[in-house]
C-alpha positions in Angstrom: -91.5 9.1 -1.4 -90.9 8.7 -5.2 -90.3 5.5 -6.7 -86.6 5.3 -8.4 -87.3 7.0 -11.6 -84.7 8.0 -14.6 -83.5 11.3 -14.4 -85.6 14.0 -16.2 -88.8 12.5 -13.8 -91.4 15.5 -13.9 -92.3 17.1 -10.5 -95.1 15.0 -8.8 -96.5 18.5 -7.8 -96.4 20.2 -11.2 -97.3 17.2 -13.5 -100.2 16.8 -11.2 -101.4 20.1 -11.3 -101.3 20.1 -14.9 -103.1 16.7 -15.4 -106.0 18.3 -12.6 -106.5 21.6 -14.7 -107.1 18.9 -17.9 -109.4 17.2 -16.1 -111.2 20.6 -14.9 -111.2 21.5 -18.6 -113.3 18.0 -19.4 -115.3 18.5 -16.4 -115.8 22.3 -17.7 -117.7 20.7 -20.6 -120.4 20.0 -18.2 -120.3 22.8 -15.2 -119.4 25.7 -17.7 -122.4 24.4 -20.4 -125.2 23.7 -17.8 -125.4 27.6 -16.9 -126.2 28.4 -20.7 -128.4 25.6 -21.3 -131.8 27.5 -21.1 -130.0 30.0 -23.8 -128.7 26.9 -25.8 -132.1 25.4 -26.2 -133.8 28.7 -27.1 -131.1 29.5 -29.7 -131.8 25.4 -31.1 -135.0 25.5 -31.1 -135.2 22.4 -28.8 -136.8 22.2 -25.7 -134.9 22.5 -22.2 -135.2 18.3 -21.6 -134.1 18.0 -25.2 -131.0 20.5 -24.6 -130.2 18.4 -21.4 -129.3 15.6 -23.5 -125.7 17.9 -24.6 -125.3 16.9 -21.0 -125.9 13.6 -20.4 -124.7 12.0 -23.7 -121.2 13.7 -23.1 -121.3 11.8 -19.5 -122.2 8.7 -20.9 -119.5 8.8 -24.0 -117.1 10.0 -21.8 -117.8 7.0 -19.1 -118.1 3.9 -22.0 -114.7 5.6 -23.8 -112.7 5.5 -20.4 -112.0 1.7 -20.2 -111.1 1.7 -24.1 -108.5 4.3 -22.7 -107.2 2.3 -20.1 -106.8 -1.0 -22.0 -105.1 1.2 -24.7 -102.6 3.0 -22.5 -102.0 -0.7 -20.9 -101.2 -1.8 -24.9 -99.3 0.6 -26.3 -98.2 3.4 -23.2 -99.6 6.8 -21.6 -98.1 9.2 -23.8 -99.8 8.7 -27.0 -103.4 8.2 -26.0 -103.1 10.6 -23.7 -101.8 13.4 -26.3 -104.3 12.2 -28.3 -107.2 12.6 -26.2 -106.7 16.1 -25.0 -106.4 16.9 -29.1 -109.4 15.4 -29.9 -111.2 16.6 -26.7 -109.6 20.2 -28.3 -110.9 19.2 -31.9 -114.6 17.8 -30.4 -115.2 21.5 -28.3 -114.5 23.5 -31.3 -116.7 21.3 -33.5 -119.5 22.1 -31.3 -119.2 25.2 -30.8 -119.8 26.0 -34.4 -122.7 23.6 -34.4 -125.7 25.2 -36.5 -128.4 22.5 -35.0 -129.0 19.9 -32.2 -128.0 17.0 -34.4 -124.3 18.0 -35.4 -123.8 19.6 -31.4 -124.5 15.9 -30.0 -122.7 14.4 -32.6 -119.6 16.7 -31.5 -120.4 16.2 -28.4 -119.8 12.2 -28.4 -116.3 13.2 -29.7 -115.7 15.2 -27.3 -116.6 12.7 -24.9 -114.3 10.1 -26.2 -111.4 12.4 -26.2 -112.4 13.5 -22.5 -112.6 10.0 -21.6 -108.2 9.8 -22.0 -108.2 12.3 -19.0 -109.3 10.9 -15.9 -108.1 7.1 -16.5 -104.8 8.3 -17.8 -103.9 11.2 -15.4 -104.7 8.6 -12.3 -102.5 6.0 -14.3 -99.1 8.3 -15.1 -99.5 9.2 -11.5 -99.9 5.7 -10.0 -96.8 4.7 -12.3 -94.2 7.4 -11.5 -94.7 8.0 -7.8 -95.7 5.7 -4.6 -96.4 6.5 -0.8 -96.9 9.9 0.3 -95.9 11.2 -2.9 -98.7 9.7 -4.6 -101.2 10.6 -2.3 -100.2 13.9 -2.4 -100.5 14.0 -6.0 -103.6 12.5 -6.6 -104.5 14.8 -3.8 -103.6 17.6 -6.5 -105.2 16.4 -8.9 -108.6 15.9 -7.8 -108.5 19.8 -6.3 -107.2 21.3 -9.4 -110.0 19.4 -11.2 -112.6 20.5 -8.7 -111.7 24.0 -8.5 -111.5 24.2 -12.7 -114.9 22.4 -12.9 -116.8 24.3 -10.0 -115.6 27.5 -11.7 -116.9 26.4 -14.8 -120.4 28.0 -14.1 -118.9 31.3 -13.6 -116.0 31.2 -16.9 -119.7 29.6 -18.7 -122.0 32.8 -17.3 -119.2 35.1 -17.8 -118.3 34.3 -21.9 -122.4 33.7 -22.4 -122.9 37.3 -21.5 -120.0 38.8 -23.5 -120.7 36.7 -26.6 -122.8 32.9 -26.5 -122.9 29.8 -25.1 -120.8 28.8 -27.8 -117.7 30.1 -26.3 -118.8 28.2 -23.3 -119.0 24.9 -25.3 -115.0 25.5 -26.6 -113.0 26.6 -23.4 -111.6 22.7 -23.3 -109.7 23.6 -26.2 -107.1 25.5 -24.5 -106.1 21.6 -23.8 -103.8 21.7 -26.6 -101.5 24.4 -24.9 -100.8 21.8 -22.4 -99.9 18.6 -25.0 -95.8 19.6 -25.3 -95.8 18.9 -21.5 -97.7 16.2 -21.3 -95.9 14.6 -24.5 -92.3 15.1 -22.4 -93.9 13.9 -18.9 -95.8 10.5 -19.6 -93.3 8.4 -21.1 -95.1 4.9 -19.4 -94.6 1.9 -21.9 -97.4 -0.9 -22.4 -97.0 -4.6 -23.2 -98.5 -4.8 -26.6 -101.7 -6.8 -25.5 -104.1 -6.6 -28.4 -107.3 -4.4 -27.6 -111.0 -6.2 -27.5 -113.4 -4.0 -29.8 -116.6 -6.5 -29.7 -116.0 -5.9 -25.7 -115.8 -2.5 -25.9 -118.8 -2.2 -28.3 -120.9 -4.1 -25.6 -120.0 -2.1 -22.5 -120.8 0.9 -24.8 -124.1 -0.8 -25.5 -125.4 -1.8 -22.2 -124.2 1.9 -20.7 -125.8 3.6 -23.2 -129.1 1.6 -22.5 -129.0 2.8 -19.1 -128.5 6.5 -19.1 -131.2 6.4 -22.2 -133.7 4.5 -19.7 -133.1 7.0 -16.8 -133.6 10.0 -19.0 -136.9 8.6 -21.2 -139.3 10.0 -18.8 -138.9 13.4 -20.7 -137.2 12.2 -23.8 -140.3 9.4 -24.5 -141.9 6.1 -24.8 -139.0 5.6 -28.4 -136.3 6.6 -25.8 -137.5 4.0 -23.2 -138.2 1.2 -25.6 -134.5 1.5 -26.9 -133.2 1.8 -23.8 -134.7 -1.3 -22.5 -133.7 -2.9 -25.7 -130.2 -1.5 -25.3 -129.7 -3.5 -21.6 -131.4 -6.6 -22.7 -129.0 -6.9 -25.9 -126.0 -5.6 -23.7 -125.9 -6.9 -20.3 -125.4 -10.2 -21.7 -123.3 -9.7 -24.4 -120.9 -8.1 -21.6 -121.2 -11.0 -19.8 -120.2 -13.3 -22.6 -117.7 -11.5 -23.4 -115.7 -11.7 -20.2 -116.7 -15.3 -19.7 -115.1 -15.9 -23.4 -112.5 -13.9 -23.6 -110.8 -13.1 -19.8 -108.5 -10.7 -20.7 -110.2 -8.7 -23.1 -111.6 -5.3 -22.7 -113.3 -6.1 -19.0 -110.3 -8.7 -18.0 -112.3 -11.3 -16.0 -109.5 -10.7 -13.0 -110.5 -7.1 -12.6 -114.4 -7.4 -12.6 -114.3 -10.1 -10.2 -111.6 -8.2 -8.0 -114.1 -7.6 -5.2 -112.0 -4.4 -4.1 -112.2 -2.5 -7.3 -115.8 -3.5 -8.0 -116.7 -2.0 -4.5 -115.1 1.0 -4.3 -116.3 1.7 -7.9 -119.3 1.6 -7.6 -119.3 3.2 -3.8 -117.4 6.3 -5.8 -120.2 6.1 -8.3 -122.1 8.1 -6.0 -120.3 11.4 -6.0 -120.5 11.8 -10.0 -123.4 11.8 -9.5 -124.4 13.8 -6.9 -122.1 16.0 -8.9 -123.2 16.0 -12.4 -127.0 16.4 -11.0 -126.6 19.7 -8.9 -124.3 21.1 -12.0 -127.6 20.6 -13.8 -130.2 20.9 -11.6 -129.3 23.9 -9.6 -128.6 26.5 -12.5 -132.2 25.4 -13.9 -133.7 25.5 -10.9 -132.0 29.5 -10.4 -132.6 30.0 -14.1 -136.6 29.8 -13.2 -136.7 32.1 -10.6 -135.1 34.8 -13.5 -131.4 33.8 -12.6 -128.9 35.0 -15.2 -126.2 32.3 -16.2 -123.3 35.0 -14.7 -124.9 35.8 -11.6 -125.6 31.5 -11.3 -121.5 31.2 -11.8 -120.9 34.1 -9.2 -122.9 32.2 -6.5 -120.5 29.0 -7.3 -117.2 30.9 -6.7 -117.5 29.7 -3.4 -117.2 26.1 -4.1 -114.2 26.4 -6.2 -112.1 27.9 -3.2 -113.5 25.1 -1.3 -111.6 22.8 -4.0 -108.3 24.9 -3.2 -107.9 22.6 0.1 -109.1 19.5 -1.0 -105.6 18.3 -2.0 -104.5 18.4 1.0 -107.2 17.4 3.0 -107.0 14.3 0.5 -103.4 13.3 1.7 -103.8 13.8 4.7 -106.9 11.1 4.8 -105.5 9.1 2.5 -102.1 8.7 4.8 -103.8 8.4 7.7 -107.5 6.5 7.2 -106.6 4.7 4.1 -108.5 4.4 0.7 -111.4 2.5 2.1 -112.4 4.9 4.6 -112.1 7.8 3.1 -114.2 6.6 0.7 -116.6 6.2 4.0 -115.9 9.4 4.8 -117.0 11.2 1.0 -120.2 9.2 0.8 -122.0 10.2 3.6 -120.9 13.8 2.6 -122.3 13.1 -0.6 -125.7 12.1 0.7 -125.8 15.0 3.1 -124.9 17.6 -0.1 -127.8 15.8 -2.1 -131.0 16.7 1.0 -129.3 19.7 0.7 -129.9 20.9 -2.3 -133.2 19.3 -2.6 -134.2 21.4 0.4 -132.7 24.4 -1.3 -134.9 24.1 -4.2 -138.0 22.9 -2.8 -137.9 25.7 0.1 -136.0 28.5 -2.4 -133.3 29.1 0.1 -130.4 30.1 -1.9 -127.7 29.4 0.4 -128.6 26.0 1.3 -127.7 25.1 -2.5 -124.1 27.1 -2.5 -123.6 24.7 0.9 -124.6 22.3 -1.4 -121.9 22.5 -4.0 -119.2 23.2 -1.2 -120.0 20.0 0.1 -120.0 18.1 -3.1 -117.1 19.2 -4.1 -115.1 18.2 -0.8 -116.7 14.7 -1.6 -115.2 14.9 -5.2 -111.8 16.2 -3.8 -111.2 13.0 -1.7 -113.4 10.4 -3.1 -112.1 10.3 -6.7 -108.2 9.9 -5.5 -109.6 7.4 -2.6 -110.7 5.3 -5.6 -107.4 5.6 -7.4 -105.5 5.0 -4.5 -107.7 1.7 -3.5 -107.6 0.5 -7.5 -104.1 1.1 -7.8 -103.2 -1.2 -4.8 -105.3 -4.2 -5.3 -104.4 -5.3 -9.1 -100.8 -6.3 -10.8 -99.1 -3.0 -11.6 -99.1 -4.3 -15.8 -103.1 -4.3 -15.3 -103.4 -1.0 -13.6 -104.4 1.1 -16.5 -107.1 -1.5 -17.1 -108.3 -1.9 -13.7 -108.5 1.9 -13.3 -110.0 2.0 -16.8 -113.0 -0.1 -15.5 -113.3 1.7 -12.0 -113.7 4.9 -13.9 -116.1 3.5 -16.1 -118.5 3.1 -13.1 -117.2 6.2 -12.1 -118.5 8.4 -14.4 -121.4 6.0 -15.6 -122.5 8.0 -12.1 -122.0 11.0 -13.5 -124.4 10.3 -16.5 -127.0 8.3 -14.6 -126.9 12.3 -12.3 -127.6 13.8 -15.4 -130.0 11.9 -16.6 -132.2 11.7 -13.9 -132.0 15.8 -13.7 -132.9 15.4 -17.8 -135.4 12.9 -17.2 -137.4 13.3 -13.8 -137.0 17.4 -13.2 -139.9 17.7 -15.7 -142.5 15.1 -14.1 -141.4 15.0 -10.2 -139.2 18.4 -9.8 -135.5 19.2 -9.4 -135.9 19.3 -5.8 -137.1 15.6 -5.6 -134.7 14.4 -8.4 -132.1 15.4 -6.6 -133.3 13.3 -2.9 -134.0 10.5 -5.2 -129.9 10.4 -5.8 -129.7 10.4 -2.3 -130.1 6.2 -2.4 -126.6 5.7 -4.3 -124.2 7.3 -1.8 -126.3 5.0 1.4 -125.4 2.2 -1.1 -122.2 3.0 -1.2 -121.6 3.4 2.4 -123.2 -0.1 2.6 -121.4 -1.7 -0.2 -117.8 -0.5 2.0 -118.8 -1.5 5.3 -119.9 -5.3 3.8 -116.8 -5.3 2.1 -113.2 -7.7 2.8 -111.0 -5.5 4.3 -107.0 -5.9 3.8 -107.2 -6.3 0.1 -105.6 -2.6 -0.7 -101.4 -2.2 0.0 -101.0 0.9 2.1 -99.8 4.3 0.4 -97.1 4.5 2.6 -93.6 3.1 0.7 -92.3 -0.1 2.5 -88.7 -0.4 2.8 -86.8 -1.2 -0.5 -85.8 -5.5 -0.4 -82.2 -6.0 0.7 -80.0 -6.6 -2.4 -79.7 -9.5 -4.1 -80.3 -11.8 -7.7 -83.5 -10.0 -8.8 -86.6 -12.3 -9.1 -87.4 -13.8 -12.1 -91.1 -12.3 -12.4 -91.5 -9.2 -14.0 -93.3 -7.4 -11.4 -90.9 -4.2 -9.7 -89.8 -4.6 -6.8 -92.0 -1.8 -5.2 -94.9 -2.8 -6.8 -98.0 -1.8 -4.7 -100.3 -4.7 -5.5 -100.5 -7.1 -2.1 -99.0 -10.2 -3.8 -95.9 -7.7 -5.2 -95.5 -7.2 -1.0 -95.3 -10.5 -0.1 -93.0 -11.4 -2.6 -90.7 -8.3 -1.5 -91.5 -9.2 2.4 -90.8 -13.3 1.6 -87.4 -11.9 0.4 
């Protein structure tokens, strides 16, 4: 059931859609790219490892932009960093696909990353705003399939506009973004409270993340890469630290990353990124060796996208009836099973076994990603959300980089087929990190009953907000 919202409020089912096909169009960055990639680096002149690094550096811009977006939608509103994003994701796609060299395609690449990053924090936030109960389940139910289905068809749009023209046109289908901004402009209309935003802390999360994805990946990109990368996490960790010791409500507010309930189920989610980002990688290289062509690689993924077309409402329906937490304990072990999988499908060469692969993955993605909306959402203030969910996506998609990168790094010295098992460790984490976990920190989805009339309280928090100390203040009325 909606929350009360002025009239004019946007369809929970159409705005979702729309923000889920955005977020397929910055996932199709990736799934529609990593089809052409053995083209792209032949076209460069750059080596396959080298070419893998348009991959991972968009994951890892995308992940360290995220929580800059969050803290910035909770400053000044949704509507204008979200606008902005999509055009600069738009503005980033086209800039690389005119790229002449390696340099100035990365270089578009981090832009396109940062505009990305606006997507997935800021869709998850203009839904958690507008709508509560089943009618944000549902939504982010929506969401995540219309995301899945865009990005597991991206292989196919990629293989399909690499054989009619280049890899280029792969690179720009995320600027058909813009033809969505009018909407999106009308639709998010979420104010913010003016807080100031905390650059130095942004700097060092971007630091210390950077460090890591550039450690994972220096077993093919070299002993430079692995010395900065260490250098990177020793300089950054601790600076991060400070940073949210000195200043608590800066760009990591101290009341988020010690919320035990977004810090689990972030990094539990972490897992399916990854498994995610690594099979859109791995498994197109691995069918691009045995003489694959990037089209016929897309066709064999068609599969996978209709599998997204139920995840919505297989979503709800968990989320109503399990909860955030165990759905979450429902897409990690899915996750690990997808990941021996796959690695059997490219040790063995059983084709089949990687297309069950992807299905499952993508189930995982359908339900896990709104699970840790859902969960986030419900366990911080409702004036913090866009910075707690800013933060959770951080982890998020710091997954989906570390997947990429260890596709990028190890493929070359221990195979695709063990790279991929090796990813197998973060979703059994994840399962662990749930089931060690307080329970009863996250408000149901289901709306409570609206608090009898009366003088309205003196704290700013709504009356149906979802975060459990806004319910006991409603229930204590």
């Amino acid at each position: 059931m909606p929350t009360s919202e002025p009239a004019g409020t946007p369809s929970p089912g159409v705005l979702a859609v729309v923000l889920g096909l955005l977020f397929g169009l910055a996932g199709i960055s990736t799934s529609g790219l990593t089809v052409a990639l053995p083209q792209l680096a032949g076209d460069l002149g750059v080596s396959t490892s080298t070419a893998a690094w348009v991959i991972s550096l968009y994951a890892v811009t995308l992940a360290v932009s995220t929580p800059l977006q969050g803290r910035l939608a909770d400053a000044v509103g949704v509507r204008g960093p979200l606008c902005a994003g999509i055009s600069l994701l738009a503005v980033g796609a086209i800039a690389a696909a005119l790229a002449p060299n390696i340099g100035l395609l990365l270089a578009a690449r981090v832009l396109q990353g940062i505009g990305a990053a606006a997507v997935p924090v800021l869709a998850t936030t203009l839904i958690s705003a507008r709508y509560d109960g089943h009618a944000r389940s549902a939504a982010l139910g929506r969401l995540a399939g219309a995301g899945a289905v865009v990005s597991a068809l991206g292989p196919l749009f990629g293989g399909a506009v690499e054989a009619l023209g280049s890899w280029r046109w792969a690179i720009a289908m995320p600027a058909a973004g813009l033809l969505a901004v009018p909407y999106i402009w009308r639709s998010a209309r979420i104010p913010g409270d003016g807080a100031r935003l905390d650059l130095l802390g942004a700097f060092a999360v971007a630091v210390a993340a950077s460090g890591l994805v550039l450690t994972i990946q220096s077993p093919s990109a070299g002993r430079v890469a692995a010395l900065v990368g260490v250098a990177l996490l020793v300089v950054g960790v601790p600076a991060v630290m400070l940073r949210v010791r000195s200043r608590p409500d800066g760009f990591l507010p101290r009341s988020v990353v010690t919320n035990p309930v977004v810090i689990r189920t972030a990094l539990s989610a972490s897992a399916i990124p990854a498994s995610w980002f690594a099979m859109l990688l791995g498994i197109p290289l691995a069918l691009a060796a045995r003489g694959w062509t990037p089209l016929t690689t897309g066709l064999l993924l068609v599969p996978a996208a209709a599998v997204g077309l139920v995840s919505p409402r297989l979503a709800a329906t968990l989320l109503d009836r399990l909860g955030p937490r165990r759905t979450l304990l429902v897409a990690c072990p899915t996750t690990a099973v997808a990941l021996l999988v796959a690695a059997a499908g490219a040790w063995f060469e059983i084709t089949v076994l990687l297309l069950v692969a992807v299905m499952l993955t993508t189930v995982a993605f359908g339900i896990g990603q709104p699970s840790m909306t859902a969960a986030v959402s419900g366990a911080v203030p409702a004036e913090r959300r866009g910075g707690a969910l800013g933060v959770a996506t951080l982890a998020f998609l710091t997954g989906a980089g570390i997947g990429a990168a260890s596709i990028g790094g190890l493929a070359a010295r221990i195979g695709i087929g063990a790279s991929l098992a090796a990813l197998v460790v973060l979703p059994l984490l994840g399962v662990v990190l749930l089931l060690t976990g307080r329970r009863g920190r996250v408000t149901p989805l289901r709306a409570t009953a609206p608090p009898p009339a009366g003088p309205r309280d003196r704290s700013s928090r709504p009356p149906n907000d979802p975060s459990p100390s806004g319910t006991r203040r409603c229930r204590a009325r």
